[in-house]
C-alpha positions, -999 to +999 in steps of 0.1 A: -007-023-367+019-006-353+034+032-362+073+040-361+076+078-353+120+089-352+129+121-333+164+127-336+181+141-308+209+168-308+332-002-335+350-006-302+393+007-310+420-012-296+430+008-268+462+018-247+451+039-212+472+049-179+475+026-155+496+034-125+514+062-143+525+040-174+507+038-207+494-004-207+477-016-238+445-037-232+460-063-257+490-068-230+462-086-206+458-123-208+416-123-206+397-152-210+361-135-211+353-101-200+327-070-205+319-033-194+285-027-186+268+007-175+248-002-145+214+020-149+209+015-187+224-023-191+240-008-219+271-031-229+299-007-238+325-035-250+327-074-251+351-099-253+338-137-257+311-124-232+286-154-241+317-180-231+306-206-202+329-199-175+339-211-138+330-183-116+345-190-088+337-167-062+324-139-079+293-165-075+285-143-043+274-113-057+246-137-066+248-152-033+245-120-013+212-102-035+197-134-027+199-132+005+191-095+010+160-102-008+144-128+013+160-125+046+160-100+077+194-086+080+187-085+118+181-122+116+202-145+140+216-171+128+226-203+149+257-217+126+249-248+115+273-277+118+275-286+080+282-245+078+318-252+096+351-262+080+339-256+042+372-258+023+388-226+007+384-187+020+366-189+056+358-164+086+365-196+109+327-205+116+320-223+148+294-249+155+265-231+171+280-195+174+253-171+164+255-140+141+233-120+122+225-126+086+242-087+078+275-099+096+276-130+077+270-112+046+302-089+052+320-121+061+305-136+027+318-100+005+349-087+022+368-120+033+349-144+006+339-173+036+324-200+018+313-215+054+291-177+053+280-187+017+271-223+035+256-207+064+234-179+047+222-209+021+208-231+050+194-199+066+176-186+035+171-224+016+170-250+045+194-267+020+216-259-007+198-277-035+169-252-025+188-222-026+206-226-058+169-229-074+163-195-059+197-184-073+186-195-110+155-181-104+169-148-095+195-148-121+168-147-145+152-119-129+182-097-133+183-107-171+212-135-170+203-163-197+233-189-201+243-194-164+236-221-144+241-222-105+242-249-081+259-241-049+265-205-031+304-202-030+315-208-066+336-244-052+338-262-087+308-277-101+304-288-139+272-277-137+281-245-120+292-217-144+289-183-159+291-161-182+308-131-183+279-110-195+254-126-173+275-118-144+274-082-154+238-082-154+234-101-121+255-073-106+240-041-124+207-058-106+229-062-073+239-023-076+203-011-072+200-027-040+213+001-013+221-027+010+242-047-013+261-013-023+268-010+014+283-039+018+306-043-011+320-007-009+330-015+026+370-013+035+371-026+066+347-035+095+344-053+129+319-082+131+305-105+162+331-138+176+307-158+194+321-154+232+356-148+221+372-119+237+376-102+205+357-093+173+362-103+139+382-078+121+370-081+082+397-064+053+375-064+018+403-086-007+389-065-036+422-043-038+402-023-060+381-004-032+419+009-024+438+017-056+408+029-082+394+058-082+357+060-075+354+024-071+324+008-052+328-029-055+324-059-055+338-095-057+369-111-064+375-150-072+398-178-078+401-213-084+425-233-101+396-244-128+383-209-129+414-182-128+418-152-117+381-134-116+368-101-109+336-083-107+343-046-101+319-013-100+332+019-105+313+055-104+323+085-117+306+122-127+273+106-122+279+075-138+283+037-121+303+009-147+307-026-142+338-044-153+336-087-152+372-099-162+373-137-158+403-162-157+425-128-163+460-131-143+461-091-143+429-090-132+429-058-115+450-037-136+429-047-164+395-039-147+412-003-139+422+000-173+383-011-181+374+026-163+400+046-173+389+042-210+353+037-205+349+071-184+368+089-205+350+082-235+313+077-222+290+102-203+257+096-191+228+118-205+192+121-189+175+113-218+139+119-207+121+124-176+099+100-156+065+106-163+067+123-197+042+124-220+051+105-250+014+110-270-022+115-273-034+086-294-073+079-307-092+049-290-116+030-305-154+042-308-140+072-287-136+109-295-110+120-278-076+111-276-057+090-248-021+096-233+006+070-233+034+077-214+067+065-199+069+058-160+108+062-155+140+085-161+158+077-189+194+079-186+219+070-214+256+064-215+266+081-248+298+096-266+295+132-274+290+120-309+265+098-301+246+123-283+243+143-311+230+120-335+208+093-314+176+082-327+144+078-307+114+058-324+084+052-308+064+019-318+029+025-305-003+016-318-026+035-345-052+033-324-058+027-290-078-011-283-113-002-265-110-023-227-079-009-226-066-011-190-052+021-172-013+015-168-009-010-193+020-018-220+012-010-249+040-002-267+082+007-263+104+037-265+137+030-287+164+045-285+193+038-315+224+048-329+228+041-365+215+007-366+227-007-330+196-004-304+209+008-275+182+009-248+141+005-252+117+019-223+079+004-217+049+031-230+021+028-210-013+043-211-025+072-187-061+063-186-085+031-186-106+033-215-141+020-206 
């Protein structure tokens, strides 16, 4: 049996924002699916036919690229593999046998889009494609995504490839807490490695974004003909990172910037509660003292003013603490709400093993 304790702390409008010193009204944008997610909380702050199956394109390598950073050396050579050369659409111009490292191919793969990087990194990390897109679902899960479904590393049209908007949110909100990725994708410009050409590759990030927003960090811009016009931008300001997923939008950028301009104007993020804070003592059983629960990490929340005022914590823990209890084990979850919409639930665990 559970307990519900509340502690109460101190509809989405249509909207028209600036935008390049002119006043542009969201509903003027042409958006197939899109979303604005607050990257440490996963807190969705507006949604438009977010659960739609999409065609990435190739906002596919944000996925791609957290792959790879997670189970490869970035100081890893790699030997470009012949089936890595001449992959149709965006390329850094790959050559057979030419040998970079895995970072330099994952700047080529994030500033310039090269699906023969995608190709190469893939064979690197999977030995084949089929092998890689299994670790791409797998890690797609990990970051929380649900209703995607990958199958090759570049976003090249695939029925069975495809997205959606909110699970591409997720997948970069995970991406963002990786300081390598954010290296990467907030980069303007940089030189890479040309094999023994006399000159080096001079990479220009495509996200237009990094250049004309304010604050922005990333990350990934895409097109096909099947898929549209696509964008996966990150944005920080006052302390506080959003991420905007606009998909098969024509105005892609003016409508992520528009994304920001409203969002940070009406949002600010609140340190809730500290990491290790002490959440209870609770009784055990055929014990006479009491046992603390607690909460491992910082809890920060993107909240209007007047939600900050009125948000509701309950915590659902147990009436009584099970004896062979383990130290550091769940055993319960902090919620946090506002009116009726649950906006954000941390793990309790307990301080103590109780023998």
């Amino acid at each position: 049996m559970k307990r519900l304790l509340m502690l109460t702390l101190s509809a989405l409008i249509c909207f028209t924002v600036g935008t390049a010193g002119k006043n542009v009204s969201a509903a003027a944008y042409t958006v197939d699916s899109e979303i604005v997610l607050e990257v440490s909380s996963g807190r969705i702050l507006f949604e438009k036919d977010a659960d739609e199956k999409m065609y990435p394109a190739s906002t596919t390598k944000v996925l791609t690229a957290i792959c790879v950073i997670e189970n490869a050396d970035m100081e890893d050579v790699v030997a470009i593999d012949k089936n890595a050369v001449g992959i149709e659409g965006s390329s850094i111009y790959l050559r057979e046998g030419e040998k970079l490292t895995v970072k330099e191919l994952l700047y080529g793969l994030m500033l310039r889009s090269g699906n023969d990087a995608a190709t190469a990194l893939a064979l690197h990390v999977g030995k084949t494609i089929e092998n890689f897109a299994s670790l791409m679902n797998e890690t797609a899960k990990k970051a929380g995504a649900v209703d995607s479904n990958f199958v090759n590393p570049h976003g090249l049209p695939d029925d069975e490839h495809y997205v959606t908007a909110k699970d591409l949110a997720r997948i970069t909100a995970y991406a963002l807490k990786n300081e390598t990725f954010k290296e990467i994708v907030s980069t303007k410009k940089i030189e890479i490695s040309n094999g023994d050409m006399p000159y080096k590759r001079l990479l220009v990030n495509k996200n237009k974004m990094l250049f004309e927003c304010e604050g922005a960090t990333g990350v990934k811009t895409g097109y096909t003909k099947k898929a549209g016009r696509c964008l996966v931008s990150s944005c920080e300001r006052g302390g506080m990172e959003l991420v905007s997923v606009v998909l098969n939008c024509p105005s892609m950028f003016e409508t992520a910037k528009a994304h920001f301009n409203k969002y940070f104007s009406e949002y600010k993020l609140y340190k809730m509660f500290e990491s290790d804070f002490i959440v209870g003592f609770l009784p055990a059983e055929g014990k006479s003292e009491k046992y603390g629960v607690y909460i491992k990490n910082d809890i920060y929340l993107p909240l209007t003013e007047s939600e900050f005022q009125s948000v509701e914590v309950r915590y659902e823990i147990p009436e009584i603490l099970p004896s062979g209890t383990e130290k550091d084990e769940e055993i319960g979850e902090m919620k946090f709400f506002a009116g009726n919409n649950l906006l954000f639930s941390e793990k309790i665990y307990t301080i103590n093993k109780i023998d």
